[in-house]
N, C-alpha and C positions, 0 to 999 in steps of 0.2 A: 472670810465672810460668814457670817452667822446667817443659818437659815430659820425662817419664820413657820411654827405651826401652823395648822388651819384657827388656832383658838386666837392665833394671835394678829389674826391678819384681819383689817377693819372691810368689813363686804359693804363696798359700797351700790346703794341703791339709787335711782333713779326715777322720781314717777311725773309724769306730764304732768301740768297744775291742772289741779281740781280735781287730784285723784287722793281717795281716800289718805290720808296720813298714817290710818294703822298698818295699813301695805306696807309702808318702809318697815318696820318689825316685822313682818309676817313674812316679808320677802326674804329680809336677814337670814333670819329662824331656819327658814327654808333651806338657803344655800349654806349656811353654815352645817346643819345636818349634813349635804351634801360630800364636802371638803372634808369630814369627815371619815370620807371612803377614800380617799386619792393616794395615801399611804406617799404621799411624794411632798415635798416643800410645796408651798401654795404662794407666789408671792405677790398676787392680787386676784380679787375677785369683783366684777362689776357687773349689776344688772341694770336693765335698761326698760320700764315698763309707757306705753306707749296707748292712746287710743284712737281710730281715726273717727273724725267727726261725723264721717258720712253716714245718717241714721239708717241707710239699705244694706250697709255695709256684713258681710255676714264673720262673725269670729271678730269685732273689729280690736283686740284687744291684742298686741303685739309684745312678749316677754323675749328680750333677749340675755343671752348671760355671756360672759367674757372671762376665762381663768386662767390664769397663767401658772402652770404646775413645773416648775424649776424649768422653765424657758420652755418647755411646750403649752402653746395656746390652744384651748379646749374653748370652741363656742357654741352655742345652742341658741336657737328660735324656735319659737312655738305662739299660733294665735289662738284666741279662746273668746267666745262670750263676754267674760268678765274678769276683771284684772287678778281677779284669789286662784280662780279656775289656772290662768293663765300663768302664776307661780307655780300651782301644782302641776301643769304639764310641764314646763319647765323645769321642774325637781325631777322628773320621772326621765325625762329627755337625756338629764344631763348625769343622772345614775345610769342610764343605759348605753351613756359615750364611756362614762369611766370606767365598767366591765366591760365593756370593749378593748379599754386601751391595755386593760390588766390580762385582759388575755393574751393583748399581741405581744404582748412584754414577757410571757413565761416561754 
């Protein structure tokens, strides 16, 4: 079985309707930077960007990511303000699990 780089692996995005459409590129962008640190097969990566209707609602802006890094699953959630904000905690989030995982690994 041939293993898939992070360059080669299509990150796919998710955004509830009516959410910006440059998000899906930005979101991309985002995770692909990321994948770029896993030093391990990537063999999907899915995010999932979310808003809740409720105008009281505080943070209502919900980013999840989903990675499958040669069969261990790395997941990440973070809420935000606003859907860009909400990529970048989620970029920040999910570089902060993968030095994590790199150091349980040495």
């Amino acid at each position: 079985m041939m293993s898939r780089t992070h360059d080669e692996v299509e990150v796919q995005i998710q955004l509830q309707a009516g959410m910006d459409p440059q998000l899906q590129v930005y979101a991309r962008d985002k995770l692909t930077a990321v994948l770029g640190h896993t030093g391990r097969p990537v063999l999907y990566a899915r995010v999932r960007l979310d808003r809740i209707a409720n105008p009281a609602a505080t943070r209502p802006v919900t980013a999840r990511a989903e990675i499958d890094l040669n069969g261990r699953v790395l997941h990440a959630e973070v809420s935000a303000d606003g859907p860009y904000e909400a990529v970048d905690l989620l970029q920040d989030r999910l570089l902060g699990r993968l030095e994590h995982e790199k150091a349980g690994y040495r």
